[in-house]
PAZAPA-4460 file (N, C-alpha, C; in steps of 0.05 Angstrom, whole numbers, plus 32768, in hexadecimal, padded with zeros to 4 digits):
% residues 222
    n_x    n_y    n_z   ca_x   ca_y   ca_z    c_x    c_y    c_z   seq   type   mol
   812D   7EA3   808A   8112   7EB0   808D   8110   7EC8   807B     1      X     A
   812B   7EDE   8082   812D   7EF1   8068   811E   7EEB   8047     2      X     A
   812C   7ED4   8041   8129   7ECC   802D   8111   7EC2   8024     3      X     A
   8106   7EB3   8036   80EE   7EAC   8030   80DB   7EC1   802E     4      X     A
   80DC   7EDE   803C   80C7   7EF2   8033   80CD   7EFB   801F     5      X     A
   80E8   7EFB   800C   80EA   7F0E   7FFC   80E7   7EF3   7FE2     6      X     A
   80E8   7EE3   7FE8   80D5   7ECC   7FCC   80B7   7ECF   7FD2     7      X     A
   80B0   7ECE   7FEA   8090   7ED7   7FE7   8083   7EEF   7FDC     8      X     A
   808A   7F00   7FE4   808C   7F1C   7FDE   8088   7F20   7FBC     9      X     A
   80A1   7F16   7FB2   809F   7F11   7F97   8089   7F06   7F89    10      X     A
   8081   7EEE   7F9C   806E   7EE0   7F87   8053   7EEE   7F8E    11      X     A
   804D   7F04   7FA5   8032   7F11   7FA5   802D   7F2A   7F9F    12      X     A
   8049   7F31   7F92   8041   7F4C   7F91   802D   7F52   7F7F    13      X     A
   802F   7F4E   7F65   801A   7F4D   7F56   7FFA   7F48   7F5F    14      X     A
   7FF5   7F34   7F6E   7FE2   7F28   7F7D   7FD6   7F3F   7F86    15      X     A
   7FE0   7F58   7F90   7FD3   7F6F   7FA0   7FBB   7F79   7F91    16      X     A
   7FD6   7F84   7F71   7FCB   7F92   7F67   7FB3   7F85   7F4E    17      X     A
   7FBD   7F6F   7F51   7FAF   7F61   7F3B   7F8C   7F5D   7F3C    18      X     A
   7F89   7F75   7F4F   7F65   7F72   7F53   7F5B   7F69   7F73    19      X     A
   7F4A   7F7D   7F75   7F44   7F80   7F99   7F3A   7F62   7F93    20      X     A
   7F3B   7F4E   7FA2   7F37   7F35   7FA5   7F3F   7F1D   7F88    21      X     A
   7F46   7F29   7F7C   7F50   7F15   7F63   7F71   7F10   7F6F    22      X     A
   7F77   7EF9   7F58   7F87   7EEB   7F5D   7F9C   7EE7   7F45    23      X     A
   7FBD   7EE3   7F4D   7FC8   7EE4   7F37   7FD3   7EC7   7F3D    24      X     A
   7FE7   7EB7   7F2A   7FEB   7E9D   7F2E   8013   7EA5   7F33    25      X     A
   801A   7E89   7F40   8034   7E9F   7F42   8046   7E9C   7F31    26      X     A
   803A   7E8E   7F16   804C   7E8E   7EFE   8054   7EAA   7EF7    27      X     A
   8030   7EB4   7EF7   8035   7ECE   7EEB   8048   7EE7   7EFA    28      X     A
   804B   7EDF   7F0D   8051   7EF5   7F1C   8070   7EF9   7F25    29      X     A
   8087   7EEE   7F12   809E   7EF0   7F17   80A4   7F0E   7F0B    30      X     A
   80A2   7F26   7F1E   80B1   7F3B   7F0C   80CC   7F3B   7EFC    31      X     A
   80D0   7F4A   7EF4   80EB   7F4A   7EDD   8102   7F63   7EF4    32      X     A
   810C   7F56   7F03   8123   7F6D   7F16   812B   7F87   7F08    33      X     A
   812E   7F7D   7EEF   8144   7F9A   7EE2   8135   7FA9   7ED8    34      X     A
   811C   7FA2   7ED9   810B   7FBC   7EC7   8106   7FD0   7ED8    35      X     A
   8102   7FE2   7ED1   80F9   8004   7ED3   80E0   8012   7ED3    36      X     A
   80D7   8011   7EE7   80BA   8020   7EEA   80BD   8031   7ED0    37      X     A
   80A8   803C   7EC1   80A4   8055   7EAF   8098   805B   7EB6    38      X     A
   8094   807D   7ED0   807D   8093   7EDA   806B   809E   7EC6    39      X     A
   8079   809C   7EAE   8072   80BB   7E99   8052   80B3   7E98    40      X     A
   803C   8098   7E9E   8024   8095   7E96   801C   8095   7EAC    41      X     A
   8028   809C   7ED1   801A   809A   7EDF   8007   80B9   7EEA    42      X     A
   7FF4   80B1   7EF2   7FE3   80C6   7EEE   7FDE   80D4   7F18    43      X     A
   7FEC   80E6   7F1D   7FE9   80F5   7F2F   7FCE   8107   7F36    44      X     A
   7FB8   80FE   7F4B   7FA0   8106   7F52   7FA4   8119   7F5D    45      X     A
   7F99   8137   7F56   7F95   8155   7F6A   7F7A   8158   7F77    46      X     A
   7F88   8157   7F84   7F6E   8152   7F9B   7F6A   817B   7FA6    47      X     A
   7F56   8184   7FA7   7F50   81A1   7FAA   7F5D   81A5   7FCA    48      X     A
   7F6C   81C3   7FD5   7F74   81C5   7FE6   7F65   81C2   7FF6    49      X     A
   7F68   81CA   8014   7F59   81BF   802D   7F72   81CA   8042    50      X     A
   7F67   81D0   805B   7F77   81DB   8070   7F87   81C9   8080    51      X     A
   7F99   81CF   807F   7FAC   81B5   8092   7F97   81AD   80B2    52      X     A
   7FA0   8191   80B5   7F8C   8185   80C9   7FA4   8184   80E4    53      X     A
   7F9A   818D   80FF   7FB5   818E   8110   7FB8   8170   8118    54      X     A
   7FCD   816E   8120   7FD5   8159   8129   7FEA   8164   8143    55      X     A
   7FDE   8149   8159   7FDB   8150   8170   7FF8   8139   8181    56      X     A
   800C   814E   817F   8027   8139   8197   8026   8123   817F    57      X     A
   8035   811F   816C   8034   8109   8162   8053   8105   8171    58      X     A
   8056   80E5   816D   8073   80DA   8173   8082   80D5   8154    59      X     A
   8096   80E7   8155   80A6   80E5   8130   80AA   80C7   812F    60      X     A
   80AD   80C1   8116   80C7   80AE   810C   80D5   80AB   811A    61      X     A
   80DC   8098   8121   80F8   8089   8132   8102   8071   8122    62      X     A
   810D   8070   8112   8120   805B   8100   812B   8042   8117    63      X     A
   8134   8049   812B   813E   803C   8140   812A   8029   8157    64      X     A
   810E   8037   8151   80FB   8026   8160   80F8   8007   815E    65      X     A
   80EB   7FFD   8170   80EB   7FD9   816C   80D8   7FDC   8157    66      X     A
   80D4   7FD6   8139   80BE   7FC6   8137   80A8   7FB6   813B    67      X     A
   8099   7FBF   813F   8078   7FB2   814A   8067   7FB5   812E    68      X     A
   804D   7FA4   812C   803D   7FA6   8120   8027   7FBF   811E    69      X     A
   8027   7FD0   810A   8013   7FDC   8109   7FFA   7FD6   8118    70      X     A
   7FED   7FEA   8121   7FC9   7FE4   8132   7FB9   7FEF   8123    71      X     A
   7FC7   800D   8121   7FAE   8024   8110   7FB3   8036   8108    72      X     A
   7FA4   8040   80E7   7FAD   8054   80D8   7F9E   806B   80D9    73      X     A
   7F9D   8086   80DD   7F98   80A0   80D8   7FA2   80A9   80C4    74      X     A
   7F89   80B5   80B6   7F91   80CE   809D   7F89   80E5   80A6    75      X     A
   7F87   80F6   80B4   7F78   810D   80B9   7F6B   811A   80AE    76      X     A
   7F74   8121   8095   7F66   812D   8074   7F58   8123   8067    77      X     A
   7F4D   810E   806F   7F39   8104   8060   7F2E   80F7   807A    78      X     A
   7F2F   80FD   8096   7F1F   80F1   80AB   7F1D   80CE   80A6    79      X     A
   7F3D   80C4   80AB   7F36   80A5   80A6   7F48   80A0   80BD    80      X     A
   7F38   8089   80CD   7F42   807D   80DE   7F3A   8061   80E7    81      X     A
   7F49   8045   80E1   7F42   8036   80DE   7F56   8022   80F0    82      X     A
   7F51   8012   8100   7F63   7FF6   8103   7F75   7FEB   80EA    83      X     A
   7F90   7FE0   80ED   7F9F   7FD7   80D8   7FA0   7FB8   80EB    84      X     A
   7F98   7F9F   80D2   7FA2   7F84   80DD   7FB7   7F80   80D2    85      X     A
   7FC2   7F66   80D3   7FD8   7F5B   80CB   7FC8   7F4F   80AC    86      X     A
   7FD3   7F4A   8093   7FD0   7F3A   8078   7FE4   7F22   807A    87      X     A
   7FD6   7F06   8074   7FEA   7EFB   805D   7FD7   7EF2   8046    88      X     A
   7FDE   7EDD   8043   7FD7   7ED7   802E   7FCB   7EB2   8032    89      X     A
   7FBA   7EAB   8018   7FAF   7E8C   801D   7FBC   7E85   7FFF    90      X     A
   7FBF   7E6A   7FF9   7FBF   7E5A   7FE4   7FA8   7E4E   7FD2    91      X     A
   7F9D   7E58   7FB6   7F7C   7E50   7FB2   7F90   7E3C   7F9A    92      X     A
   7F77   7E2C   7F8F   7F7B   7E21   7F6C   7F64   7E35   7F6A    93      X     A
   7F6A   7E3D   7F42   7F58   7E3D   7F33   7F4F   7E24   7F24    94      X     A
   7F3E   7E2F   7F17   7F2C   7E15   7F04   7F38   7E02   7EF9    95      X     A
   7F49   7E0F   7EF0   7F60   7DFF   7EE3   7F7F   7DE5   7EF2    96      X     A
   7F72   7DF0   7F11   7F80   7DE4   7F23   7F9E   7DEF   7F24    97      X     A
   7FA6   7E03   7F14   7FC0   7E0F   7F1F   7FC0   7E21   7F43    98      X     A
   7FD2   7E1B   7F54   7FD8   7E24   7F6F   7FD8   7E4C   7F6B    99      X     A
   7FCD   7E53   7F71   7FD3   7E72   7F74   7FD9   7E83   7F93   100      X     A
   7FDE   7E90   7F90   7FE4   7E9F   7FB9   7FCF   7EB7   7FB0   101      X     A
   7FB9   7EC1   7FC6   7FAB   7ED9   7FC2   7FAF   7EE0   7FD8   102      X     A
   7FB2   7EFE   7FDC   7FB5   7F0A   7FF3   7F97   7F00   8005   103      X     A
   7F9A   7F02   801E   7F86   7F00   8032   7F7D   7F24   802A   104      X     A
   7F5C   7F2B   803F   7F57   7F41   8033   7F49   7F51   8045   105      X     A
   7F54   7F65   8057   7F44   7F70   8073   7F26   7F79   8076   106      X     A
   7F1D   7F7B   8078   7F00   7F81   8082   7EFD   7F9A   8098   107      X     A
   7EF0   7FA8   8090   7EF4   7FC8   80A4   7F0B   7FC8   80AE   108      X     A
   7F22   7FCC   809A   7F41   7FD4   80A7   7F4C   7FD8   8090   109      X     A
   7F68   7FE1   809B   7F7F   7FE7   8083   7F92   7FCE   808C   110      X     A
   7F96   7FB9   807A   7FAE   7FA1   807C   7FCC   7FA6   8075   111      X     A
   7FDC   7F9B   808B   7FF4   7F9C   8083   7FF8   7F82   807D   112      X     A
   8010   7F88   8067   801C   7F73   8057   802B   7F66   8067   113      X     A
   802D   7F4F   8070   803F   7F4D   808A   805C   7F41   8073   114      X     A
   805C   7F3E   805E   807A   7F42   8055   8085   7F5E   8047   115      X     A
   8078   7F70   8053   8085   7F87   8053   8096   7F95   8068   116      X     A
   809A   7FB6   806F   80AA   7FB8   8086   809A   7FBF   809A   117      X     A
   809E   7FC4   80AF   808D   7FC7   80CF   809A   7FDF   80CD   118      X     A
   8085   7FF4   80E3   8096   800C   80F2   80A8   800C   80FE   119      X     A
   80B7   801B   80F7   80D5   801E   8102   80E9   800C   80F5   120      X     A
   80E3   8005   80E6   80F4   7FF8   80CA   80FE   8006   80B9   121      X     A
   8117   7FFE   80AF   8112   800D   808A   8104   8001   8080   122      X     A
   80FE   8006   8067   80F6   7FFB   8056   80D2   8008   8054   123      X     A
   80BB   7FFB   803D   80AB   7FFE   8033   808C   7FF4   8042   124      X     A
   807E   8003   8054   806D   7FF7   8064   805A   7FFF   8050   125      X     A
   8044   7FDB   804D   8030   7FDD   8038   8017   7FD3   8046   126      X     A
   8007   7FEC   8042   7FED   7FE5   804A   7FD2   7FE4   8036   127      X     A
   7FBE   7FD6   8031   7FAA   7FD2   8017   7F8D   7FDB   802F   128      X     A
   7F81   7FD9   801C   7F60   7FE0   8024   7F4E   7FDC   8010   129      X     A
   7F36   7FDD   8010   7F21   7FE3   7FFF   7F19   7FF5   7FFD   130      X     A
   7F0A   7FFA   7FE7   7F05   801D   7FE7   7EEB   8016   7FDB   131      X     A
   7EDC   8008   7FE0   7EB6   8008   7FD7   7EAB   7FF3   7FE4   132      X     A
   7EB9   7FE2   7FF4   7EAA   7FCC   7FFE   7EB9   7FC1   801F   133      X     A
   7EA7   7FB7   802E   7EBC   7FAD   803E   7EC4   7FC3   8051   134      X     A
   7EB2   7FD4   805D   7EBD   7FF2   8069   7EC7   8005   8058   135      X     A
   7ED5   8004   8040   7EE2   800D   802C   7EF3   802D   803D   136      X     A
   7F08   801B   804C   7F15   802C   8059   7F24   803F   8049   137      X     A
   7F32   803B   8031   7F3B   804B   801C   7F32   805A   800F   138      X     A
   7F15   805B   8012   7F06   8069   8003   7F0E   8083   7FF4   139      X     A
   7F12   8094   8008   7F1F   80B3   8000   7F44   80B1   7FF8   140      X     A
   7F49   80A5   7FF4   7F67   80A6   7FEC   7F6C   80B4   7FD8   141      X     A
   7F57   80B8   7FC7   7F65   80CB   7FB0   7F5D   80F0   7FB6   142      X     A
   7F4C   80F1   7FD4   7F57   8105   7FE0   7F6C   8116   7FE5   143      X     A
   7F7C   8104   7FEC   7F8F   810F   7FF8   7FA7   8122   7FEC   144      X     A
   7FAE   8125   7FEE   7FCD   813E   7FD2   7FE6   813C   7FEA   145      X     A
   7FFC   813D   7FDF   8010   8144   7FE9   8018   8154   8004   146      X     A
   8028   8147   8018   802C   8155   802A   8013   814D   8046   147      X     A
   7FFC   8147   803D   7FE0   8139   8055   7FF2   8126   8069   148      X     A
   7FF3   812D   807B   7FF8   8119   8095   7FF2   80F3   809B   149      X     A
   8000   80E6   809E   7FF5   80C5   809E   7FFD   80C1   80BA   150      X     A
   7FE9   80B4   80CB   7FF3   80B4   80E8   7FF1   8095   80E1   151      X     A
   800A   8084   80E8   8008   8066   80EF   800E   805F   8107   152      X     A
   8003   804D   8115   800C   8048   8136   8014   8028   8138   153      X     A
   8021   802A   8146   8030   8011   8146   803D   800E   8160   154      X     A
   803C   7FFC   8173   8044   7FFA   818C   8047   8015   819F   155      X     A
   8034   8021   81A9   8032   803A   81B8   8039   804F   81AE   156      X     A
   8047   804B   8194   805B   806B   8183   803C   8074   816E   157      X     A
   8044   8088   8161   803A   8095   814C   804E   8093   8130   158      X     A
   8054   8089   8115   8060   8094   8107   8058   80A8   80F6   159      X     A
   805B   80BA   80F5   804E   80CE   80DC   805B   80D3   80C5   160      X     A
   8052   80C9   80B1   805D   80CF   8093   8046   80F1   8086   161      X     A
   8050   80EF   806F   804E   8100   8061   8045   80FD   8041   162      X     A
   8027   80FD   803B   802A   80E8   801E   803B   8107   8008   163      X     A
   8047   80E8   7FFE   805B   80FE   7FE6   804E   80F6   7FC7   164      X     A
   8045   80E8   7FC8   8039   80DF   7FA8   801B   80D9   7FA7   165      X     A
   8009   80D7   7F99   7FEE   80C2   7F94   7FEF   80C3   7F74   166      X     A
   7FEE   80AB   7F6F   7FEE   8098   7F5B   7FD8   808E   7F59   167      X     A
   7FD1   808D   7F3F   7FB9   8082   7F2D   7FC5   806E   7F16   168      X     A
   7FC0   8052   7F16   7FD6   8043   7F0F   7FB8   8031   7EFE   169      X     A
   7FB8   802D   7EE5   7FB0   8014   7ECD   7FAB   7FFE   7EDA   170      X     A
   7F95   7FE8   7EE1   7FA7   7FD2   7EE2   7F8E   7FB8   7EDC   171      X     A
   7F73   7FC8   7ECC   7F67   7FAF   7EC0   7F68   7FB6   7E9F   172      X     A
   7F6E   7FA1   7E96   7F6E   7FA2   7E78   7F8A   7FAC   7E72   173      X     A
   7F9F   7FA8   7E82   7FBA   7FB8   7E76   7FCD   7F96   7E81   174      X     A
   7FE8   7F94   7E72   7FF2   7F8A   7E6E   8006   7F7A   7E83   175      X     A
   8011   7F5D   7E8A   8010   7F4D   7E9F   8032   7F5F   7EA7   176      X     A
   803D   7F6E   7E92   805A   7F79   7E92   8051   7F93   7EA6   177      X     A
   8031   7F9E   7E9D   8033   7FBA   7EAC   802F   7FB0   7ECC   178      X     A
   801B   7FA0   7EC4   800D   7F95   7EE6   802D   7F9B   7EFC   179      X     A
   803C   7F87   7EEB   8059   7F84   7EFC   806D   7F9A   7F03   180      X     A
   805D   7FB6   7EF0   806C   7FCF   7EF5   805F   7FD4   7F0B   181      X     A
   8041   7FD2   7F10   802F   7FE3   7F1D   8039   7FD5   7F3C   182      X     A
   8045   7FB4   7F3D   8047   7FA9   7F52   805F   7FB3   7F5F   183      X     A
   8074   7FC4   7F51   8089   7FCA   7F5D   8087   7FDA   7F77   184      X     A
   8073   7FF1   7F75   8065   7FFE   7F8A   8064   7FF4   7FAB   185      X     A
   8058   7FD6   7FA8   8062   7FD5   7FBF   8076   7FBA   7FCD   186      X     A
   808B   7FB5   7FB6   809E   7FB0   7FC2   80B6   7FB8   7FD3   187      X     A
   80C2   7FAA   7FE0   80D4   7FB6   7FF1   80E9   7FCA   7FE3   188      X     A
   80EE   7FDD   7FF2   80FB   7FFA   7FF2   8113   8003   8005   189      X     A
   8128   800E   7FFF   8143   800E   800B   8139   8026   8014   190      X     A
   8126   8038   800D   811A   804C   8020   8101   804E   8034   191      X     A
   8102   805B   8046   80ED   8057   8058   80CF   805A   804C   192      X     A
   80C2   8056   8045   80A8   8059   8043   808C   8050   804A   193      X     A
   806E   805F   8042   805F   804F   8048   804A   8058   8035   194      X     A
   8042   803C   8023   802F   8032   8012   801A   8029   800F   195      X     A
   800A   8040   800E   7FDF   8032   8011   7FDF   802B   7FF1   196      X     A
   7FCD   8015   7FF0   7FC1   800B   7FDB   7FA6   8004   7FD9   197      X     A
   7F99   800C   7FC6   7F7A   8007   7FC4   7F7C   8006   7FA6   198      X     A
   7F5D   7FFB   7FA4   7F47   7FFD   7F80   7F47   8017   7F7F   199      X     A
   7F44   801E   7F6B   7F34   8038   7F62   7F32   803A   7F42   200      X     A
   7F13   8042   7F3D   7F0A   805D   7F47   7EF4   8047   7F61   201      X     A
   7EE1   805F   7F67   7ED2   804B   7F7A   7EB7   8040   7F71   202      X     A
   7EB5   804B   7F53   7EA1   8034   7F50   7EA7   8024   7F3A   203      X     A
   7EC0   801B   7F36   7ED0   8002   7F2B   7EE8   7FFB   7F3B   204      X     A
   7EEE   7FE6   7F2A   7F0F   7FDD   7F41   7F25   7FDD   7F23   205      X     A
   7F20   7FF1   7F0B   7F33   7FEC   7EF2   7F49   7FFB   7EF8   206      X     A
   7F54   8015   7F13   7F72   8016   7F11   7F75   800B   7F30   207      X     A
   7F8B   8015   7F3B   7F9A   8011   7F56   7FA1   8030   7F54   208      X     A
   7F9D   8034   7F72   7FAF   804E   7F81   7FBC   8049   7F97   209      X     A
   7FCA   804F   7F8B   7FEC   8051   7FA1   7FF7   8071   7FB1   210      X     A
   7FF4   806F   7FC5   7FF7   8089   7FD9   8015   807D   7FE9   211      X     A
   802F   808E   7FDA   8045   808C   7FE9   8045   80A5   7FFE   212      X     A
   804E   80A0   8011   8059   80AA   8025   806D   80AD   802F   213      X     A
   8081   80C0   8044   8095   80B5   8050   809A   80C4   8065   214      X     A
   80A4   80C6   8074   80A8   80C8   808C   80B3   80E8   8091   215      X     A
   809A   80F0   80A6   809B   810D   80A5   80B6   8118   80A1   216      X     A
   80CC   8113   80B4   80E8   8124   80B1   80F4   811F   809A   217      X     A
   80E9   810A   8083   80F5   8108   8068   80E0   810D   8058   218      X     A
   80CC   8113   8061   80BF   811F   804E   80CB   8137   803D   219      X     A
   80B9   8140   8017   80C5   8157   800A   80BB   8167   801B   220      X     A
   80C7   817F   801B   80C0   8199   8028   80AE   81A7   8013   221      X     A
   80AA   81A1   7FFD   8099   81B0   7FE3   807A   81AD   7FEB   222      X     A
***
């Protein structure tokens, strides 16, 4: 079963980023293992200060917890709070009759990738949204700056991360090698994390933003 998510996984990653409802085929989408992200063109959004938002008895991180499925996500700093479903994915043809996998696609919610990690896992918990249509729960993501609070709930707990990055990432009219850089983002991770993905800007879908996070007690202290 291991195995079978981490051949799936592979063949959709691309699929995410490859356009809020578009579709990649899964020829295209074998990344290259040994390659190397290159940061130096990714573009970090400053978002203007703003007063920390309190947060009320949260339950930390627990690495050791059971795993359950996500329910619901809080941003406080940008006032978002939304239901999270479960994602997979369907099998379409194009015109041409080649088989492709496209992600399934939430509707007033934030989706988890269900071949990603769950709370209280290691590893890389990945959640997508829309950001202009569809509730466009992501909307404000490029709000947010370093250090903003992420409340995820998942079987009666709270996890709280800490976003440490926002990324502004290329990904119409740029190259099927970058696509597969931009897809690394939310593959699985030997560190804890947690990964929103949306379109942007909001009135096109020509990059992706990626908001890493991680888990308040490993969060930077900067």
């Amino acid at each position: 079963m291991r195995k079978f998510w981490i051949i799936a996984f592979w063949i959709l990653s691309i699929g995410l980023l490859s356009g809020c409802g578009s579709s990649a085929s899964a020829a295209e989408v074998t990344p290259t293992v040994e390659h190397q992200l290159n940061f130096t063109d990714m573009s970090h959004i400053a978002a203007s200060e703003r007063p920390a938002v309190p947060f009320k008895a949260p339950v930390f991180h627990q690495p050791n917890a059971r795993p359950v499925l996500p329910s619901r996500l809080v941003i406080p700093a940008i006032k978002a709070d939304m239901p999270v479903v479960e994602l997979g994915w369907s099998k379409k043809k194009d015109a041409s009759g080649a088989i492709f996998s496209e992600w399934d696609v939430a509707e007033y919610a934030a989706g988890w990738h269900k071949n990603s990690a769950l709370p209280g896992q290691p590893g890389n918990i990945v959640l997508s949204g829309h950001n202009n249509i569809k509730g466009a729960v992501f909307r404000e993501l490029d709000q947010l700056k370093r250090g903003d609070e992420i409340q995820l709930y998942a079987g009666g707990r709270i996890y709280l991360y800490r976003v440490d990055e926002v990324l502004i990432v290329p990904e119409k009219y740029v190259s099927e090698q970058r696509r597969k850089e931009n897809a690394r983002y939310i593959q699985p991770t030997p560190d804890d994390r947690l990964t929103l993905v949306s379109c942007w800007p909001r009135n096109d879908n020509t990059h992706r933003i990626i908001v890493i996070a991680r888990p308040a007690n490993l969060a930077s202290a900067q």
